[in-house]
Backbone as numpy.savetxt, mean C-alpha at the origin, in Angstrom:
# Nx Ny Nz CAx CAy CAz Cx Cy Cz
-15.63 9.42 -0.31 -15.80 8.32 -1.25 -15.41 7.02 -0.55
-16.06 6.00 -0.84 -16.08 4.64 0.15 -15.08 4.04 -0.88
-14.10 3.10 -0.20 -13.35 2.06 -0.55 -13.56 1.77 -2.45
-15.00 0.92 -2.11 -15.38 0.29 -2.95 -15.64 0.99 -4.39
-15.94 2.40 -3.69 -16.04 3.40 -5.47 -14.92 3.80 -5.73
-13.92 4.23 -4.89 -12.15 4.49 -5.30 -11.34 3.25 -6.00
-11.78 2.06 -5.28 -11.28 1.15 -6.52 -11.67 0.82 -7.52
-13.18 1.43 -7.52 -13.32 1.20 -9.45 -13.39 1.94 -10.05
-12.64 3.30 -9.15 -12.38 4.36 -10.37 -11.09 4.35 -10.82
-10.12 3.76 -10.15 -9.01 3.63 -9.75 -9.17 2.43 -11.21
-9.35 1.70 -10.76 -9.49 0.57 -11.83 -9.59 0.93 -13.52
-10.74 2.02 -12.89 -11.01 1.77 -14.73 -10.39 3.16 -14.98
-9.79 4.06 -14.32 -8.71 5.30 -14.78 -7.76 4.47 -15.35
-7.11 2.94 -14.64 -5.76 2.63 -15.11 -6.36 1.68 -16.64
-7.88 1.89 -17.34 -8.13 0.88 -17.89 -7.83 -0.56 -18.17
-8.28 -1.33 -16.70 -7.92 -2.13 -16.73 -9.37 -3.23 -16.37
-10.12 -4.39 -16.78 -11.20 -4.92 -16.35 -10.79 -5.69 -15.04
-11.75 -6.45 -14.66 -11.70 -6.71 -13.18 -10.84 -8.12 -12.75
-10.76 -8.80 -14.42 -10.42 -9.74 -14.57 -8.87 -9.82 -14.58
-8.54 -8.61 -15.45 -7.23 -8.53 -15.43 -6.55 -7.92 -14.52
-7.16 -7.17 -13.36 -7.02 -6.86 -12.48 -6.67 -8.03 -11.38
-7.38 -8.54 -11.23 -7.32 -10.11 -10.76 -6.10 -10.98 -10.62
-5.99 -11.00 -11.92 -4.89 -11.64 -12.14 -3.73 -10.76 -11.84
-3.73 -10.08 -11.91 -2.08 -8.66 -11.37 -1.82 -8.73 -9.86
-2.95 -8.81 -9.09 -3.26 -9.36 -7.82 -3.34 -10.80 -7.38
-3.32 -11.76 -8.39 -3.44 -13.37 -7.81 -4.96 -13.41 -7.26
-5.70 -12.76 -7.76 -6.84 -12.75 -6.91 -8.21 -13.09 -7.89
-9.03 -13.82 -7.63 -10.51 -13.91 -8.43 -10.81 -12.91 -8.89
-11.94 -13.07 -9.77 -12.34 -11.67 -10.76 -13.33 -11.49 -9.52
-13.89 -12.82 -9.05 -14.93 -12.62 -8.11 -14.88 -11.50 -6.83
-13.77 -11.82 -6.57 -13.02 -11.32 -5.15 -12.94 -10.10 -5.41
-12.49 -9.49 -6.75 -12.73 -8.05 -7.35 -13.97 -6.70 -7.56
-14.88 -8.34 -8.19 -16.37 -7.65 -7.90 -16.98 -7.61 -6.63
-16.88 -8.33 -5.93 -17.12 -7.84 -4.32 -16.83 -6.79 -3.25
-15.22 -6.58 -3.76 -14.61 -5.17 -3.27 -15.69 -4.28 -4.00
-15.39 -4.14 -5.37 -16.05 -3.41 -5.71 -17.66 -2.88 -5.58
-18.43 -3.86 -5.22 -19.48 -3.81 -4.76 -19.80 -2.96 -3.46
-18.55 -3.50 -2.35 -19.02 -3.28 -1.02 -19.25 -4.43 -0.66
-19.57 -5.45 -0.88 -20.06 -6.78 -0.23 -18.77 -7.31 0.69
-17.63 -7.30 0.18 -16.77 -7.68 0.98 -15.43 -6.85 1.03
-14.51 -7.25 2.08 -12.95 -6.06 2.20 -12.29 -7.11 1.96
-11.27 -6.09 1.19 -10.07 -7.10 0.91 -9.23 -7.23 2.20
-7.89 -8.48 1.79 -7.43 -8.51 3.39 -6.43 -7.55 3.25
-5.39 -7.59 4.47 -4.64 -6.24 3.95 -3.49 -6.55 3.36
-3.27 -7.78 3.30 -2.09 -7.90 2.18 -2.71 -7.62 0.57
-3.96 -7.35 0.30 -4.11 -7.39 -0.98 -4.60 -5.53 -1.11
-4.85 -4.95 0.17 -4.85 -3.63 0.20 -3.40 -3.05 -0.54
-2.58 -3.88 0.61 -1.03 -3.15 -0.07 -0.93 -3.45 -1.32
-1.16 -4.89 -1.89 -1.16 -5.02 -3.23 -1.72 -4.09 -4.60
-2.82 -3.56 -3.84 -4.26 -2.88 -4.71 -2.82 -1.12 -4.52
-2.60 -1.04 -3.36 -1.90 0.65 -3.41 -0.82 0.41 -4.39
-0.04 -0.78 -4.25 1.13 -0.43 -5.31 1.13 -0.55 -6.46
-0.47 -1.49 -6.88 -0.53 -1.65 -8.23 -0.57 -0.65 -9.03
-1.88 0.52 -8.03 -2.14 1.57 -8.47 -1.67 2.39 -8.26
-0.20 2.86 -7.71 0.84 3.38 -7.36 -0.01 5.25 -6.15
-0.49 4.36 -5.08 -1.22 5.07 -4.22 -1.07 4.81 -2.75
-1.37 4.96 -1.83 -1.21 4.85 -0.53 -2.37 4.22 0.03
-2.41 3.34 0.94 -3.54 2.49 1.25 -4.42 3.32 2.19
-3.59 4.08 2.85 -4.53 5.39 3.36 -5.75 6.03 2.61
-5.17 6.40 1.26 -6.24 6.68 0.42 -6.90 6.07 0.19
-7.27 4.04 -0.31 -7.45 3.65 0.01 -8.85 3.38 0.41
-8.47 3.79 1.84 -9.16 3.40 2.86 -10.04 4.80 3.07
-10.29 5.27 2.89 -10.22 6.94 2.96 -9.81 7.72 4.43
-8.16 7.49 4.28 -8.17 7.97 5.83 -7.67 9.37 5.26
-6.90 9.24 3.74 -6.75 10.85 3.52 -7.28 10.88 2.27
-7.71 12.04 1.70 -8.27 12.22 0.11 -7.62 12.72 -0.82
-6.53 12.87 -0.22 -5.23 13.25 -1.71 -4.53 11.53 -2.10
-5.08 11.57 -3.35 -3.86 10.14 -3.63 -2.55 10.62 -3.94
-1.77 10.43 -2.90 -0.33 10.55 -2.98 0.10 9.39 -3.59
1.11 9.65 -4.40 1.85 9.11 -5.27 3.09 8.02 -4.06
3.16 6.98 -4.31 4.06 6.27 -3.53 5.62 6.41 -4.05
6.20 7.21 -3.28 7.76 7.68 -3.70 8.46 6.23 -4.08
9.36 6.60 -5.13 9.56 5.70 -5.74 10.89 4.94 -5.14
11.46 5.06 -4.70 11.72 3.88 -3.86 11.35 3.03 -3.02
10.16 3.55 -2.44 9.31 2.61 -1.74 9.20 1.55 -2.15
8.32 1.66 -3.17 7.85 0.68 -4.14 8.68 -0.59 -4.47
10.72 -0.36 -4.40 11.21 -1.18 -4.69 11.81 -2.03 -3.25
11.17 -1.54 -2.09 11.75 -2.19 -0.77 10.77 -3.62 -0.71
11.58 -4.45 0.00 11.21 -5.97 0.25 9.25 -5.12 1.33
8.73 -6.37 1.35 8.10 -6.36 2.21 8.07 -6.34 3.52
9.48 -6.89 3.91 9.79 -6.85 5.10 10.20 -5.04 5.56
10.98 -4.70 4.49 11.53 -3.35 5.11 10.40 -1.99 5.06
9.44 -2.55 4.10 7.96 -1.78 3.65 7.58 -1.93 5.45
7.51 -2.73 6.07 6.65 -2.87 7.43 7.62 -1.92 8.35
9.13 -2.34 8.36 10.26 -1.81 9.50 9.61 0.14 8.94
9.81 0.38 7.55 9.63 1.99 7.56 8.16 2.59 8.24
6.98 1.82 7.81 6.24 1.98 8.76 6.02 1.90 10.18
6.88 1.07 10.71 6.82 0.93 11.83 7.74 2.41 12.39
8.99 2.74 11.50 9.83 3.45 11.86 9.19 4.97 12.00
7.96 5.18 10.75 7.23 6.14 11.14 6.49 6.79 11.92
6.08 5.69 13.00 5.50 5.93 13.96 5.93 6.17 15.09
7.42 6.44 15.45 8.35 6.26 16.51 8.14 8.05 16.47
8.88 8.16 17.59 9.24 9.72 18.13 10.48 10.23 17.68
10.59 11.55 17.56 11.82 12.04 17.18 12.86 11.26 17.91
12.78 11.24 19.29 14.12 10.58 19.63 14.01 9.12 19.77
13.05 8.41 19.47 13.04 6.72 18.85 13.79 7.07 17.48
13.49 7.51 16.87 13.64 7.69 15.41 15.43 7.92 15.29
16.34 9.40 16.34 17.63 9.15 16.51 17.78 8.18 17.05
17.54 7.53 18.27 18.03 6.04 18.64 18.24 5.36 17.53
17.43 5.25 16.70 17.18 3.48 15.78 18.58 4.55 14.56
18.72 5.57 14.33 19.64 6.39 13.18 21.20 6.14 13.69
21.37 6.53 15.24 22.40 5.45 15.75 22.78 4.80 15.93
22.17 3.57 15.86 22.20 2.24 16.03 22.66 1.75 14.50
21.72 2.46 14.02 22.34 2.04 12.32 23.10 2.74 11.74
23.79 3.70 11.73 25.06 4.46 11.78 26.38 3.44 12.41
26.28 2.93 13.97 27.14 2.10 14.68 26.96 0.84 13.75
26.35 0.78 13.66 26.38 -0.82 12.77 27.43 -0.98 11.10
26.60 0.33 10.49 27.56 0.19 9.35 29.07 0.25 9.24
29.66 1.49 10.82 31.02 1.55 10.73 31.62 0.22 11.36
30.76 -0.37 11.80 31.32 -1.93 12.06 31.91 -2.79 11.29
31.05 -2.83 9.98 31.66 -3.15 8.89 32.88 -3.65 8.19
């Protein structure tokens, strides 16, 4: 399923029109019907916007996977900034991943 048909099923599962959609996003109704069309991609700050509205993963999304996973719920309440550091943190190696767990372990008993 392409982008453009997952968000308007997505859309109208959460019954919501395109307009008011729009507005939940800061975004034109226009800018809505275009995703939706296919005519145009959203940018990716409004991707992340579109996953958390609809409490989904931009992966899905995008169709890089076809299960809509549910975005664990603390996610949802991290800054934007720390939303990027966990992604970034996901992509590290087991032992990037202990490095950066030590580092922040040493830091807190600093305290």
């Amino acid at each position: 399923m392409e982008f453009c048909e997952k968000l308007k099923l997505l859309r109208e599962e959460e019954g919501v029109t395109q307009a008011e959609l729009a507005k939940r996003l800061n975004a034109s109704q226009s800018a809505i019907a275009q995703w939706e069309a296919g005519t145009r991609m959203p940018t990716a700050q409004a991707i992340v916007a579109l996953a958390r509205y609809f409490d989904t993963s931009a992966d899905f999304l995008l169709g890089l996977v076809d299960e809509k996973l549910k975005l664990v719920p603390y996610y949802k309440n991290l800054t934007e900034r720390e939303q990027t550091f966990m992604q970034a943190y996901s992509q590290l190696s087991g032992a990037e991943k202990n490095a950066v767990a030590e580092i922040v372990r040493l830091m807190l008993e600093r305290r």
